[in-house]
C-alpha positions as CSV (number, residue, x, y, z in Angstrom):
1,X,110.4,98.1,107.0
2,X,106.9,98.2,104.8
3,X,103.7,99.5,105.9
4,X,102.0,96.7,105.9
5,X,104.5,94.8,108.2
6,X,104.1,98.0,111.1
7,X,100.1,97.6,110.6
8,X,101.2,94.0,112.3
9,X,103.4,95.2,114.8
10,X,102.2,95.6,118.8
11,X,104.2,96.9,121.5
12,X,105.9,93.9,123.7
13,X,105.8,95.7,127.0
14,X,102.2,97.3,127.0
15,X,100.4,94.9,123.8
16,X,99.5,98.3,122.1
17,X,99.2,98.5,118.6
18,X,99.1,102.3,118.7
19,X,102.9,102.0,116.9
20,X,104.4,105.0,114.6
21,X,107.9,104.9,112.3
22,X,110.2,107.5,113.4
23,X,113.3,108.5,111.3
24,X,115.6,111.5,112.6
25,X,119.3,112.0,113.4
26,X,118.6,110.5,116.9
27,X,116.1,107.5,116.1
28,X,115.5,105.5,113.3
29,X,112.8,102.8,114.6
30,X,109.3,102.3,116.0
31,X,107.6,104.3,118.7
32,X,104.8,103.1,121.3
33,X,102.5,106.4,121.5
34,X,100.9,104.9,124.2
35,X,103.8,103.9,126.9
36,X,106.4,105.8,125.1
37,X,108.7,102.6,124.7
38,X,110.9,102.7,121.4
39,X,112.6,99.8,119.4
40,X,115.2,100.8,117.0
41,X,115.3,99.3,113.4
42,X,118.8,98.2,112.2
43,X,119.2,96.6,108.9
44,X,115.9,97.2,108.0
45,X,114.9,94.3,111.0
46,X,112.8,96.2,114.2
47,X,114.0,95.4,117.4
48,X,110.6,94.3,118.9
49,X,112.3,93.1,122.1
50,X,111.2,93.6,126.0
51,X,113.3,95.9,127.3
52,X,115.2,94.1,130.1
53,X,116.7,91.4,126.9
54,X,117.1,95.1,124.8
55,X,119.5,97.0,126.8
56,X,121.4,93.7,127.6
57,X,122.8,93.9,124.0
58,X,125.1,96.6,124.9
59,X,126.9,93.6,127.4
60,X,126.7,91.2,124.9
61,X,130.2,90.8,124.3
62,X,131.3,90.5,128.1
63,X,128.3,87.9,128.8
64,X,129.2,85.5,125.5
65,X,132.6,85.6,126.8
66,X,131.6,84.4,130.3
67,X,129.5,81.7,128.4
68,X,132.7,80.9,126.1
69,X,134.5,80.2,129.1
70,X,132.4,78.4,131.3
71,X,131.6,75.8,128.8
72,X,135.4,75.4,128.7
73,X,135.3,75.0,131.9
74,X,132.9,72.3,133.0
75,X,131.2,75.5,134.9
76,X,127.3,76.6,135.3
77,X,127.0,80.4,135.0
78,X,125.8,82.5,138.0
79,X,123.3,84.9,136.8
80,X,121.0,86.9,138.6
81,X,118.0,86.9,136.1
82,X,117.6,83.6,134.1
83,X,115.7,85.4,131.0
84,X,118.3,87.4,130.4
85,X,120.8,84.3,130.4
86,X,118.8,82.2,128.1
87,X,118.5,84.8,125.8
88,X,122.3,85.3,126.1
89,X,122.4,81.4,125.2
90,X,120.4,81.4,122.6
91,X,122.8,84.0,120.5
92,X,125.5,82.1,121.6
93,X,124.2,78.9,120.0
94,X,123.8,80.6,116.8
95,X,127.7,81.0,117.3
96,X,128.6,77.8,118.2
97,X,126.8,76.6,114.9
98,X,128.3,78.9,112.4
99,X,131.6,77.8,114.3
100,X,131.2,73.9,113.6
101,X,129.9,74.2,110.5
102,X,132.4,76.8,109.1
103,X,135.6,74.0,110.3
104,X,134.2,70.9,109.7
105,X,132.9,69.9,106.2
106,X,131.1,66.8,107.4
107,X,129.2,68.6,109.9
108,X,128.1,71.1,107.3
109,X,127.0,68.7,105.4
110,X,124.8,66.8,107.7
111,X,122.9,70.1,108.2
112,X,122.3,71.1,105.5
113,X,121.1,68.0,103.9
114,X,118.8,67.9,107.2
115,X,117.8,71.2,107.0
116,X,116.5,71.1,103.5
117,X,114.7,67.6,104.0
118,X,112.5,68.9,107.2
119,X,112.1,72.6,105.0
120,X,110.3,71.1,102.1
121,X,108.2,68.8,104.0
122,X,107.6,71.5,106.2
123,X,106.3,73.9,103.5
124,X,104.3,70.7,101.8
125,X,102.7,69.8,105.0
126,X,101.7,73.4,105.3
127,X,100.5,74.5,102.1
128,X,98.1,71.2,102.1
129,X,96.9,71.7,105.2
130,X,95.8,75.5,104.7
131,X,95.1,75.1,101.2
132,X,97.8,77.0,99.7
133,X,99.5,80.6,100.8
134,X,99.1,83.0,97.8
135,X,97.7,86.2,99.6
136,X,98.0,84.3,103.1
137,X,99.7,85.8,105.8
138,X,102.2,83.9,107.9
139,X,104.3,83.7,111.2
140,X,106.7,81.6,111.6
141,X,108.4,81.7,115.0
142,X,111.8,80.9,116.1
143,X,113.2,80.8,111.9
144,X,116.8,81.6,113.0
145,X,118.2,81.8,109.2
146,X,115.6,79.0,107.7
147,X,115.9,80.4,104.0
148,X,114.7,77.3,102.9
149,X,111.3,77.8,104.4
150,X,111.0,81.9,104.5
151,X,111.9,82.2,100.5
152,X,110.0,79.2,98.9
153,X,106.5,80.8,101.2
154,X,107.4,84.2,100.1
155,X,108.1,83.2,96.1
156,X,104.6,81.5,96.2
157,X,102.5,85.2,97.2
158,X,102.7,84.5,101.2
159,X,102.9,87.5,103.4
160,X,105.4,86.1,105.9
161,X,107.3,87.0,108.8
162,X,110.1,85.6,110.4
163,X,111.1,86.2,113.6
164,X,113.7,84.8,116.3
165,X,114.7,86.5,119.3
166,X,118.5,87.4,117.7
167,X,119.0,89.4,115.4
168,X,122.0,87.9,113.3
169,X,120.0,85.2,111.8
170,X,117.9,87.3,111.0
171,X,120.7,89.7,108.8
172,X,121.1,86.3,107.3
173,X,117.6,86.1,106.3
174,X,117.2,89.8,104.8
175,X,120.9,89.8,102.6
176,X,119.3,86.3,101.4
177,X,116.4,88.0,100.4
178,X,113.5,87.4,102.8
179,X,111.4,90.5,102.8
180,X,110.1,90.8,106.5
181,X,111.9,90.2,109.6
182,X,111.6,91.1,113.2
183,X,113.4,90.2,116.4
184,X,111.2,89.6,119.2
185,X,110.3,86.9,122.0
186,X,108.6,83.9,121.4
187,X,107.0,84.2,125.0
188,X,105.8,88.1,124.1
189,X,104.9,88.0,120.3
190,X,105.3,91.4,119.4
191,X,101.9,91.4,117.2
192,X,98.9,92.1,117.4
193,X,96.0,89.5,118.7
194,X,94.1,87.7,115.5
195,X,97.2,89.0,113.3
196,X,98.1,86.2,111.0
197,X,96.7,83.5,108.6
198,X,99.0,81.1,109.7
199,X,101.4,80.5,112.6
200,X,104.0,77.7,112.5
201,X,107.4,77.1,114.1
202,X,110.3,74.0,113.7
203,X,112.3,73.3,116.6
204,X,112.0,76.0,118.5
205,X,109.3,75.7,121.4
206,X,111.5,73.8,123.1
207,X,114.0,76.4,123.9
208,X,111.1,78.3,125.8
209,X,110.1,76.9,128.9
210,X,107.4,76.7,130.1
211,X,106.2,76.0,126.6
212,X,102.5,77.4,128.0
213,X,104.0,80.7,127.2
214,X,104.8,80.4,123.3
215,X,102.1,78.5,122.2
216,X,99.4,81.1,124.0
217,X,101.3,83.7,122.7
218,X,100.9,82.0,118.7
219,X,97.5,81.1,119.4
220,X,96.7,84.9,120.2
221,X,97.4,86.3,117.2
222,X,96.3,83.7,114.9
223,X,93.0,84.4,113.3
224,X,89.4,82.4,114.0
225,X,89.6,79.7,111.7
226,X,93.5,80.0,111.3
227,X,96.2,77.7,111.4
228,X,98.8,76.5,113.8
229,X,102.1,74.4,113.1
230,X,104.5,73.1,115.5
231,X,107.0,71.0,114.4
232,X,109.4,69.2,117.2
233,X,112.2,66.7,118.0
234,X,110.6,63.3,120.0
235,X,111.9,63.6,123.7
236,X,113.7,60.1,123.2
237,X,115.8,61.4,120.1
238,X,116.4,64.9,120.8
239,X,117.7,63.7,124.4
240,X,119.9,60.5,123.5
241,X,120.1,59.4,119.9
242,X,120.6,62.2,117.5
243,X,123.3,63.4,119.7
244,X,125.7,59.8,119.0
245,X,125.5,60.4,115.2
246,X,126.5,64.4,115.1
247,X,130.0,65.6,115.2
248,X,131.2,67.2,118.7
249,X,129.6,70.6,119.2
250,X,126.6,70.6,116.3
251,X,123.6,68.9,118.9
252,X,125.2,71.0,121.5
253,X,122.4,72.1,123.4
254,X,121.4,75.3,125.7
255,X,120.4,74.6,129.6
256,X,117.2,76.2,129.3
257,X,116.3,73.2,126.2
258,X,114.2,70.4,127.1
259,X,112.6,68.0,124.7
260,X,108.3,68.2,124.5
261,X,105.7,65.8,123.5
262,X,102.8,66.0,120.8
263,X,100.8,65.0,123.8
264,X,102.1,67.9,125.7
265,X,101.2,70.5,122.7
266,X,98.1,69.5,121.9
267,X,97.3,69.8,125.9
268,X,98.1,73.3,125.7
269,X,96.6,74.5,122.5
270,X,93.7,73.2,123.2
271,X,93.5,74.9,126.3
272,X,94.1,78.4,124.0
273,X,90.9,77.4,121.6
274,X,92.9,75.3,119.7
275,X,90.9,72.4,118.1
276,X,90.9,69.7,115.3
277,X,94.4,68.4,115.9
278,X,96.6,65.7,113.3
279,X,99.8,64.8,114.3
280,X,102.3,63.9,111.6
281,X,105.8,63.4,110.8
282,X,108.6,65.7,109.7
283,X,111.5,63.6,109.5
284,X,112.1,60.1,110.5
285,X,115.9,59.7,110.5
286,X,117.7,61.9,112.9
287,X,120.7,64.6,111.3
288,X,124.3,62.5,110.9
289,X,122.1,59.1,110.2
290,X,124.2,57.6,107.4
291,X,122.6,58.3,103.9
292,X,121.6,54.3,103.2
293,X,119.8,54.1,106.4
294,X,118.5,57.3,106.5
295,X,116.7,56.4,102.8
296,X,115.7,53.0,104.2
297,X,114.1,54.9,107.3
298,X,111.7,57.3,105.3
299,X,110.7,54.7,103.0
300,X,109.7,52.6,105.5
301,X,108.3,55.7,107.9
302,X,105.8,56.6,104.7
303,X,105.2,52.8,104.0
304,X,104.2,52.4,107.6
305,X,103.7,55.7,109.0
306,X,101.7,53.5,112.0
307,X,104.6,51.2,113.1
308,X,107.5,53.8,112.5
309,X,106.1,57.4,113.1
310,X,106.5,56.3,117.1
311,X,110.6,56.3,116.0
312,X,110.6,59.2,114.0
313,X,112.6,62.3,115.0
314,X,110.6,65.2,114.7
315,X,106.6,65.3,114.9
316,X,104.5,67.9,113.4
317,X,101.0,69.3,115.7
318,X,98.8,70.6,113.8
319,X,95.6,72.4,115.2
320,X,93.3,74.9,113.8
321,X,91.6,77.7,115.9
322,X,88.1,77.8,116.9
């Protein structure tokens, strides 16, 4: 982990950015000096996490085997602190993805056609909007192993970081290339307030209810006059359509997801001194629309972004802060 990424860094339990680098046969990670909390670094990603989701990782296992088995089932899991399950769900969607795209081809390909449409238009509709990256430096918040984004940013003289609150993607991200990573909360960015250029996200607020808790936390530690990004599924889509076009277990989704609004965004942000809002469109065709349709779909959603952006899949919010 680099200097410059540690000058970034705040503590998660006490919002301190009094943070040293400790290496020694006992500890090799980051050190609050003012609460005395500690985050080990392993694989060169710091462990930025609140410590009730920390010290669950040494039950992961046992609790992704109680998840395995329930959803086998037909069962809800009884749990006795619901952050600690949703994070356990959230590593064990990562699973379930790496699972149905490893066995079925068709499935692979439908994401990763998807995924590389929304990351270029993501990166287009960002660099235009903030007038380029070179020297810039940039958030973006729940990236599970979005290469496609992370790199392209990075190649162009962005300072990025990419964080998601498990740390596999993550090891995905760093043997891929991508320079800074970090495993923290969404609701509890582990940075400090005013931090970054640029803050952005794609599909990932909706895994964190109530959504008032990420998008404060990314409008702290964006700078005055910085940028915020959000890109989202539509409520319809992400709840009914999508799902009928994917193989079984790829749109499989977590019970702490629920679909969000633009509307619903821009209500919060602007509550956080967020202001000059534009709402656009990432993709119009859902993931597992068939390829001639799909084409047609676009085409038509840039023709007549007023008549078909209401149908699109996934909207972008864009807001800058005041």
């Amino acid at each position: 982990m680099n200097k410059d990424l540690l000058e970034l860094l705040a503590c998660p339990e006490c919002g301190s950015g009094n943070l040293t680098l400790l290496s020694d046969p006992d500890f090799i990670g980051v050190a609050c000096s003012s609460c005395a909390a500690r985050y080990p670094i392993r694989n060169g990603i710091p462990q930025m996490l609140p410590a009730p989701l920390g010290a669950t990782l040494r039950e992961k296992n046992t609790y992704l085997g109680r998840l395995r088995a329930s959803r086998v089932e037909g069962k809800e899991t009884e749990t006795e602190n619901i952050e600690i399950d949703r994070f356990m769900w959230e590593h064990q969607l990562y699973n379930w993805g790496k699972e149905v795209i490893y066995r079925d081809s068709k499935a692979a390909d439908i994401f990763f056609s998807y995924t590389e449409k929304g990351a270029r238009a993501l990166c287009q509709f960002l660099k235009q909007r903030v007038g380029g990256v070179d020297g810039k430096r940039l958030l973006y918040v729940g990236c599970g192993n979005d290469r496609l984004v992370s790199l392209p940013l990075e190649q162009e003289g962005a300072f990025i970081v990419s964080l998601d609150i498990v740390s596999e993607p993550l090891e995905d991200l760093r043997q891929a290339g991508v320079q800074n990573c970090v495993c923290g909360d969404a609701r509890r960015l582990p940075f400090q307030a005013e931090a970054f250029d640029v803050v952005f996200s794609k599909g990932s607020v909706h895994h964190s209810h109530p959504i008032a808790e990420p998008l404060g936390a990314m409008a702290r530690v964006v700078k005055r006059r910085g940028h915020i990004i959000i890109a989202e599924p539509s409520k319809y889509m992400l709840s009914h359509l999508h799902r009928l076009l994917l193989p079984a277990g790829l749109g499989y989704p977590t019970p702490y997801e629920d679909a969000i609004s633009a509307q619903e965004v821009i209500g919060i942000l602007g509550k956080e001194g967020i202001s000059r809002f534009q709402i656009a469109t990432l993709t119009h065709a859902p993931p597992g629309t068939p390829a001639p349709i799909a084409r047609l779909w676009e085409r038509l959603g840039k023709a007549m972004p007023w008549l078909f952006n209401r149908f699109a899949f996934e909207f972008m919010v864009y807001g800058q802060k005041t």
